[in-house]
N, C-alpha and C positions, 0 to 999 in steps of 0.2 A: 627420595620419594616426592613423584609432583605434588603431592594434598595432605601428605605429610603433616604441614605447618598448616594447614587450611583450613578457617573458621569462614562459617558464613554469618555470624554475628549474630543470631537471634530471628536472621530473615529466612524464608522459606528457600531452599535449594535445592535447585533443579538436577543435579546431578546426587546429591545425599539423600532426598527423598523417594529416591525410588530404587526398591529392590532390584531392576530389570538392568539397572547400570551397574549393576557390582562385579559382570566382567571388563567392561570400560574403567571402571576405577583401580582394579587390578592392574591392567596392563600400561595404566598411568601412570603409577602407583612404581611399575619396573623400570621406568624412567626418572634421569636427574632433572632440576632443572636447567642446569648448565645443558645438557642436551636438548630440552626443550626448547631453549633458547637457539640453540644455534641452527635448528630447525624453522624453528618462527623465522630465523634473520632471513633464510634463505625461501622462506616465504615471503615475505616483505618483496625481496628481491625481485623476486616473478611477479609478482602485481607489477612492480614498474616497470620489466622489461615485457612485458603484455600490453600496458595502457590501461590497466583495469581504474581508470579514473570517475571524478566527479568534480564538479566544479562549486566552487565556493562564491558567488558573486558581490559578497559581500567583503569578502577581502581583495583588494587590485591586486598585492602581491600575490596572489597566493590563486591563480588561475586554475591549475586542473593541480585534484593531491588525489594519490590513491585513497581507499577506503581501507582503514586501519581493520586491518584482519587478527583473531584471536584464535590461536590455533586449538585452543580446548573444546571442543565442540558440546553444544545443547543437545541433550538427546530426551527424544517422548516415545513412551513403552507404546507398544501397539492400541490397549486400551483408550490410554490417553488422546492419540491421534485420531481414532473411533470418533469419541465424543467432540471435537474440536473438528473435522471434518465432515460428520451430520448437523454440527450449528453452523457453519459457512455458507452451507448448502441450503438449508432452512433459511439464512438471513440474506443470499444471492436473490432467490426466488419470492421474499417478500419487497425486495429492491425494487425489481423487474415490473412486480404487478402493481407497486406502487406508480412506479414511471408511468406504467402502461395505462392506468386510471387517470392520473392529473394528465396525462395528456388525451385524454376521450371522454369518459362522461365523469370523472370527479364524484364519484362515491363516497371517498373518504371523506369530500370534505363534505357534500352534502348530509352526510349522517354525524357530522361532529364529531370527528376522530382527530380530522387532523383541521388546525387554524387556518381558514383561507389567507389570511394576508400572509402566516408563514412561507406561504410557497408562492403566492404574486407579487409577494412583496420579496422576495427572495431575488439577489445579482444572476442567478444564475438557470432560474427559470425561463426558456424559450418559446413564446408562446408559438413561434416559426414551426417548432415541432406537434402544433395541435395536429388531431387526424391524421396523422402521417400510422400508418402501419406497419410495422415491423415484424419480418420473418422470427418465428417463436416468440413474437411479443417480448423479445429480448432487446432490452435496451442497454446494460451492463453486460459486455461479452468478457472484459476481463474484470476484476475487481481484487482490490486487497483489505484485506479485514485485519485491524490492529487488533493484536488481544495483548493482555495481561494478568500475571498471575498474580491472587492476595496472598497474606499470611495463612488463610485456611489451605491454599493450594486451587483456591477456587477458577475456573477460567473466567474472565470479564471481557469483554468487546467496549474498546477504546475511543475507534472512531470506525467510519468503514469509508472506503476510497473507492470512487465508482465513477471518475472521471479518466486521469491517465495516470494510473497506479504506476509507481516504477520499485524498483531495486528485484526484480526475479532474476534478473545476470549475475548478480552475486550469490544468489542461491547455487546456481549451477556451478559458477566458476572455484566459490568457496569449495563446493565437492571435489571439483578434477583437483585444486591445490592439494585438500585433504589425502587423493588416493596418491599422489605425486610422495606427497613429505612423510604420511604419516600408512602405508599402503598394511603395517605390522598392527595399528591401530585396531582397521578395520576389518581385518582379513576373518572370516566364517562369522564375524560376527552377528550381519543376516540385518541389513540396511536399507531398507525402500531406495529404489534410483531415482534420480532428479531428469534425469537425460531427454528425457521424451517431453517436456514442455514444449520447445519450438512446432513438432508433430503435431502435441494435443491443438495448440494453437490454430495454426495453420488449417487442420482439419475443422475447427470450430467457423475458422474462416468461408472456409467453402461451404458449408453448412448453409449461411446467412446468404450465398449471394444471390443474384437475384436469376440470372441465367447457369446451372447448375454444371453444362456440360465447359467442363477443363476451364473453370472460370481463373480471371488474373487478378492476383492479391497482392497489395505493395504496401511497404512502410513508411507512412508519410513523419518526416522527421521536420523540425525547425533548422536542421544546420549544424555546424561542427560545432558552435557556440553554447551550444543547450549543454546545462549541467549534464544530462541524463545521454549526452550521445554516445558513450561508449556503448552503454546498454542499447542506443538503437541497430548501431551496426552489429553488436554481439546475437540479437533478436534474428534482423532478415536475416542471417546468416544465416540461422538456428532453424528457422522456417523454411528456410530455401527461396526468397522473393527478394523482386528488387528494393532498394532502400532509395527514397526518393525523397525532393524537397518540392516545396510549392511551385519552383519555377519549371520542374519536369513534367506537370502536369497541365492540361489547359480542357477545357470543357467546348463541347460541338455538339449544337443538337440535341443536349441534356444528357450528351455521354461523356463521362471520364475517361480522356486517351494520356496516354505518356509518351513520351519525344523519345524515340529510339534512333539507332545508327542505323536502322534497316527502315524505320518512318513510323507513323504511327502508329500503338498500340495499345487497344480498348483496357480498359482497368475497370474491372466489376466491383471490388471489395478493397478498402483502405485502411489498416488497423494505423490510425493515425495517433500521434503525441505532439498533436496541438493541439492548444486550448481552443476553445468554442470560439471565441472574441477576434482571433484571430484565422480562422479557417477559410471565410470569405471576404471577400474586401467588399461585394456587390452587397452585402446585406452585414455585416456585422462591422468591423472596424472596417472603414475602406483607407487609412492608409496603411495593411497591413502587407508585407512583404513578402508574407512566410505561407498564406494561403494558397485557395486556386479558386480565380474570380470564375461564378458562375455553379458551384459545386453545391450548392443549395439545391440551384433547381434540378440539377440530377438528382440528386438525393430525392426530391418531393416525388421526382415521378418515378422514383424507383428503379435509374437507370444505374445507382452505383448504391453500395450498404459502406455504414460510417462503423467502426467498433472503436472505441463505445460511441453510442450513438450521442448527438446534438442533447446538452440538456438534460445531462446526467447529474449534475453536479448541484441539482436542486435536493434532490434524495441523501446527496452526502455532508448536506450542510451540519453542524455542529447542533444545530437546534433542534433540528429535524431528526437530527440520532436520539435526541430524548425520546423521541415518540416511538421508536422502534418496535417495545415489547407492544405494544397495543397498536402499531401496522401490522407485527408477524400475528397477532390476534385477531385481526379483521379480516385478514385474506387467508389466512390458515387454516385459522381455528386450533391454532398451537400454541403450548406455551413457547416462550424461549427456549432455546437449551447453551446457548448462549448469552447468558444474560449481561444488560447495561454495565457500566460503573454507574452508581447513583448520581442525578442529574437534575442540577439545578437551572431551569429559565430565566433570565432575565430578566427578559421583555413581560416577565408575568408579577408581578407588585411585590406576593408572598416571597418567591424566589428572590426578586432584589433586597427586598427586605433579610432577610436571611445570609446572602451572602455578604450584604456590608456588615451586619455583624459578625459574621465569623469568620472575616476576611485573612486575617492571618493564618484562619485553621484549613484552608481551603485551594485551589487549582485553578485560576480566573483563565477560562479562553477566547480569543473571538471567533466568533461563528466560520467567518470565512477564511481565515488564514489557514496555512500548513507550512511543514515542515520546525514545527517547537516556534514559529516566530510569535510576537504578541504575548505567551504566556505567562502569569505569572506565578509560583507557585509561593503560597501565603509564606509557610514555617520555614521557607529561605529566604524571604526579601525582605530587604534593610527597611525601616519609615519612611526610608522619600520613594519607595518602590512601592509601597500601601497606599501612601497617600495619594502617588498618581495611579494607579488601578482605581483607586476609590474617584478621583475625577472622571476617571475614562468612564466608567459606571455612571456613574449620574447623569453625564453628558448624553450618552447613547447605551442603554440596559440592553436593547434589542439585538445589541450585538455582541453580546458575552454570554457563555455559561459559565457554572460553576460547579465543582466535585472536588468529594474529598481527597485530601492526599494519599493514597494508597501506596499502604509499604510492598513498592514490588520484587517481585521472587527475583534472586540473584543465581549465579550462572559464576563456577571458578575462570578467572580470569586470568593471564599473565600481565603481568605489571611490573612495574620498576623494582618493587621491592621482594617480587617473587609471584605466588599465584595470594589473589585475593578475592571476595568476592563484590561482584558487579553486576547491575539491576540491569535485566534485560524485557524486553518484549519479545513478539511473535508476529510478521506479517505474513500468512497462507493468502497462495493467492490460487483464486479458481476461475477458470475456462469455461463458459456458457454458450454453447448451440445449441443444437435442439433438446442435449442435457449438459448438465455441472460436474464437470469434473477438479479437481484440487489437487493442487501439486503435492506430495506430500512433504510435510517439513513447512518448508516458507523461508521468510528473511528473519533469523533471531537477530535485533539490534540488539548492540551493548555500550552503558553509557559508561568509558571510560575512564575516567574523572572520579574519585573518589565521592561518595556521599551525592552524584549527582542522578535527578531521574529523568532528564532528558536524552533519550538515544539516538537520537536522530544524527544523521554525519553531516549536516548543516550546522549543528551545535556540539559538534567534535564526538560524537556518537562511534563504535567498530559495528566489522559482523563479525557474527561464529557461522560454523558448518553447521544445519541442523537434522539430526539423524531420528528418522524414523523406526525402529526397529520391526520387523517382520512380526 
């Protein structure tokens, strides 16, 4: 029996607490692990004979490794997904009319919601982007929302990602493995599809452009180099467009064309996965290699649409996430239904003060970083790891928050010693044209590593499949 031996320690579990899985832990339940295993190997396998990679750039050896796949899959009852797919939705669209305001008359700040120097004083606000107007006032077309669960089973929203989200290719691909290895698993179970992303996408694409009739959509990528290009080629694929780099692109006249074998070819719409800093050389970095000098001023005049657009990445700043429940308040007139992890400021005295006291008991992060880098979390770090958190603090508050350590919900794992359990997250990602749609499921990261809470696969993070039920 897979869970047989299976304690989830006292942590809330995602596969034990809920009635709606008790035919999935049955038919787990009619498996060994010795077969589980030799299932997973042959999963393993297919990730590398696929390419399903990512790149680590922080180790030279260790250039492209697949993404440790966990073949016990997370599963959310239909209700659960309900509630977690109408806060997405509610928190896409306070995004959106946030962008939409700091970039034209500034409401928010004018009425004292949000700190003006938070957002000018912010790396990542473009004031390039004032007055610019945007089809549906959409400025985050894709976006991913971390969530996690506490002890109560409660949902919380982590951080939200509203510049160039990635990992939605492991969603899909985790699924085609799942029906490949485990097809007995799943079979009348009654499992929401993942499959129609690219479609949704694409469609959302065409939505936004600017000239409506059979417009062209391409995927502007940095290169074979970029952690994330499996998942770029996996995407135009998935969409059906071409996959292009900055140098297939060049601007005429404030229009975007791309360099074909039959000659030139206008490009309306670019769901791009380059950062801001790099997309033109004429106005933002100019010795940037990976742009297309000149796509600015298409862009202003409205001869080509950016998703996500210029200038997103101010909204998803760490600091800026505290203030969330009281933007979805301002423009709503909602509560959350996704609420915060509780969040402490930095840059605000009270907050500093507060978190160097209870710095052991707490999660220090900087404002701008991603992927787990920077983090410190208090109740695991030795004294020389306190004490310089505590330097970094005092040096610069402004760019740290602070939250408690939250014991999160674990997910049965397979591991070395058998199945045990492992603290997972939720990334759902959703699709914005002229409405929001959600994939259902998302990316469940799993960290691993014994006792560890960071899942990210930059800090040795797997995925699982994650199964919506009907």
């Amino acid at each position: 029996m897979v869970l047989g031996q299976y304690d989830p320690g006292g942590f809330y579990c995602e596969m034990l607490r809920t009635i709606a899985n008790q035919p999935i832990r049955e038919r787990l339940d009619a498996l060994t692990i010795e077969a589980l295993r030799r299932r997973a190997a042959d999963a393993e396998a297919e990730l590398y004979n696929l390419g399903i990679t990512f790149t680590v750039y922080a180790q030279k050896n260790a250039i492209d490794r697949i993404l440790p796949f966990d073949v016990i899959p997370r599963v959310l009852s239909a209700a659960e997904w309900r509630h977690i797919e109408s806060g997405v939705v509610q928190r896409v669209s306070a995004l959106n009319l946030l962008l939409d305001d700091l970039y034209h008359r500034r409401r928010i700040i004018a009425d004292g919601v949000l700190p003006a120097d938070l957002v000018f004083g912010n790396a990542n606000y473009r004031p390039i982007m004032q007055d610019i107007d945007l089809p549906h006032k959409t400025y985050v077309n894709i976006c991913g929302i971390d969530i996690i669960r506490d002890d109560a089973g409660q949902f919380l929203v982590l951080e939200d990602n509203a510049r160039t989200p990635s990992g939605v290719s492991y969603v899909i691909e985790n699924r085609h493995l799942m029906q490949r290895a485990f097809p007995d698993l799943l079979d009348a179970i009654g499992i929401r599809p993942v499959d129609d992303y690219g479609m949704q996408l694409v469609a959302a694409m065409r939505e936004m452009a600017p000239e409506l009739a059979d417009p062209q959509v391409v995927l502007l990528s940095p290169g074979t180099y970029n952690s994330a290009y499996f998942e770029h080629v996996f995407l135009a694929r998935e969409m059906g467009v071409p996959l292009v780099e900055g140098r297939d692109l060049l601007v005429e006249d404030d229009r975007v064309y791309m360099r074909t074998t039959g000659g030139l070819a206008r490009v309306d719409v670019i769901y791009r996965r380059i950062s801001d800093e790099f997309l033109d050389p004429e106005v933002f970095d100019p010795e940037s290699l990976l742009g297309v000098r000149g796509l600015m001023r298409a862009y202003r005049a409205g001869k080509v649409r950016l998703a996500n657009a210029i200038g997103t990445g101010v909204a998803d700043d760490k600091a800026v996430y505290a203030y969330m429940p009281r933007i979805i308040r301002y423009y709503l007139d909602q509560e959350p239904i996704l609420p915060n992890v509780e969040t402490h400021i930095c840059r605000e005295p009270e907050a500093l003060r507060y978190t160097l006291d209870h710095l052991a008991e707490l999660v220090i992060k900087p404002v701008g970083e991603s992927g787990g880098y920077g983090i410190t979390i208090g109740p695991q770090a030795s004294a020389a790891e306190l004490a310089l958190c505590r330097a970094q603090l005092l040096a610069d508050p402004a760019n740290y928050i602070s939250q408690p350590c939250i014991r999160l919900s674990v997910s049965p794992t397979l591991v070395e010693g058998g199945v045990a359990p492992r603290h997972v997250d939720l990334r759902p990602f959703a699709i914005t044209g002229a409405q929001t749609w959600v994939l259902p499921g998302g990316l469940t990261r799993v960290a691993l590593r014994q006792g560890s809470l960071v899942v990210n696969s930059s800090q040795g993070g797997g995925s699982k499949d994650t199964w919506v039920l009907e």
